[in-house]
C-alpha positions in Angstrom: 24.1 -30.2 21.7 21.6 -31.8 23.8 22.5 -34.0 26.7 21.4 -37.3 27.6 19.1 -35.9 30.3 17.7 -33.7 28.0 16.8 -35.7 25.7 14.8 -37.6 28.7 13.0 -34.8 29.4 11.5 -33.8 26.2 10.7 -37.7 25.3 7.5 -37.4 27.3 5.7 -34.4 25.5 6.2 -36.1 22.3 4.0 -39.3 23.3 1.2 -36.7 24.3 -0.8 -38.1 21.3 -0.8 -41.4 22.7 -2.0 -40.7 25.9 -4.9 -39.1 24.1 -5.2 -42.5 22.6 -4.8 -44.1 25.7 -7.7 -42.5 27.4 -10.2 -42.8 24.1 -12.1 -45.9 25.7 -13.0 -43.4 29.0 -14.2 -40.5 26.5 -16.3 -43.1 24.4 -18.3 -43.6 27.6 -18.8 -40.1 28.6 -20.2 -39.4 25.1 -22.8 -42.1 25.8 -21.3 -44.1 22.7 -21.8 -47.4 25.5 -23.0 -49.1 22.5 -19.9 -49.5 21.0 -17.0 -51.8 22.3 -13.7 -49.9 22.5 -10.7 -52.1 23.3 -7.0 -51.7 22.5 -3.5 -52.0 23.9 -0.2 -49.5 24.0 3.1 -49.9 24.6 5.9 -47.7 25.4 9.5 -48.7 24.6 12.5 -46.7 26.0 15.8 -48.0 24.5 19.3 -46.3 25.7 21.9 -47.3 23.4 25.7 -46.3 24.5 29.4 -47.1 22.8 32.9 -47.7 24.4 35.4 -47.3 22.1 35.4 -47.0 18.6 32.4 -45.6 17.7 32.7 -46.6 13.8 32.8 -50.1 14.9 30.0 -50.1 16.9 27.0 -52.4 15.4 24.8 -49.7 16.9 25.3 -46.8 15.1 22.7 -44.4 17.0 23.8 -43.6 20.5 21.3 -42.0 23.0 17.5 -42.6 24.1 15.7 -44.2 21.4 11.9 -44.9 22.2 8.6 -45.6 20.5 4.8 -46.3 21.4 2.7 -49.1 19.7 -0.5 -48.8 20.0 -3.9 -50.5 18.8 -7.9 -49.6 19.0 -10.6 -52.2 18.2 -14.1 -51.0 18.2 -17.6 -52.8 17.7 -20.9 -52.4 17.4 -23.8 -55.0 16.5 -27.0 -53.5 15.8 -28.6 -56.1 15.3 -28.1 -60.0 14.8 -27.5 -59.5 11.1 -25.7 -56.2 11.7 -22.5 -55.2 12.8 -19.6 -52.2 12.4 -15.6 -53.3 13.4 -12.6 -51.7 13.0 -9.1 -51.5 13.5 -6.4 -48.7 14.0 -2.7 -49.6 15.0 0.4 -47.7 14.8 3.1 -46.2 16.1 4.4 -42.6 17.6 8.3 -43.2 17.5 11.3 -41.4 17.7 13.4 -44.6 17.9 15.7 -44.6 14.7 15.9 -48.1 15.2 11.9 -48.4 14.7 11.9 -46.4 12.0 14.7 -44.6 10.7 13.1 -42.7 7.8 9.9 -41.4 9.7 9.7 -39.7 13.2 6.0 -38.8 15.0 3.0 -41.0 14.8 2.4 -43.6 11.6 -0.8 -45.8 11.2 0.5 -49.5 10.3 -3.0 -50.9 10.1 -6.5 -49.8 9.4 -9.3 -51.7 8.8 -13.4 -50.8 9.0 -16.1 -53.2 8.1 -20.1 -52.8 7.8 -22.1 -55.5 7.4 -25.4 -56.1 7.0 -27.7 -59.2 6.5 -31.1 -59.0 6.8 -31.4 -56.4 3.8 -33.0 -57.9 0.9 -29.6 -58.3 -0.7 -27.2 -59.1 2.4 -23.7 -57.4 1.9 -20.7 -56.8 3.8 -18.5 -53.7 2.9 -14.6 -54.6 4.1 -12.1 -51.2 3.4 -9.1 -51.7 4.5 -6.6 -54.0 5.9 -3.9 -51.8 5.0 -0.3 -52.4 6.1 1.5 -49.0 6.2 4.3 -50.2 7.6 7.0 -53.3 7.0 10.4 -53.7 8.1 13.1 -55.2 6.3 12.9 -58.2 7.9 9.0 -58.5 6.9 9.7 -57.7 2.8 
């Protein structure tokens, strides 16, 4: 059985994908891809939950580290003044069974890509996505 201090040890290796994520916007700029705005965000989340007592009764029923990293990537690029690309990729790398108890490793929650383009002779704007891959119980 693994200890609690084990457990802390390993946590880190299993975020590795998310520091690759983390350090996308400085690779985009060492590929020369300056033309294209990279932003985003990530957050890490270490919970430690811990019962006294009766264990059964406990209204947390998953004792131990629980921990999970949100993260989110924007990206741009206007070509012109009547054309544009912009996207969106945010998920999640957990191993917090409070997250998400039924999935463990790294889920996309939302992705969303857009083209547009207006000084064709028929303007058009191509929208894919906006797809929520994730909602918790609350949220239904």
């Amino acid at each position: 059985m693994k200890t609690r201090s084990d457990k802390l040890r390993t946590f880190p290796r299993k975020l590795l994908p998310l520091a690759v994520a983390a350090a996308l916007p400085q690779a985009v700029a060492a590929q020369g891809l300056t033309d294209w705005a990279v932003s985003g965000s990530n957050t890490v989340r270490i919970e430690s939950y811990d019962t006294n007592g009766d264990v059964s009764q406990s209204p947390y029923p998953f004792s131990g580290s629980q921990a999970y990293d949100e993260f989110n990537i924007n990206f741009a690029r206007r070509v012109s003044a009547f054309e544009q690309w912009r996207g969106q990729i945010a998920g999640v790398a957990s191993d917090s069974r409070y997250r998400q108890e039924d999935h463990r490793g790294v889920t996309a929650e939302r992705l969303n890509l857009l083209y547009e383009k207006g000084d064709a002779q028929v303007p058009f704007r191509v929208e894919l996505g906006d797809y929520y891959g994730y909602f918790s119980y609350r949220t239904l």
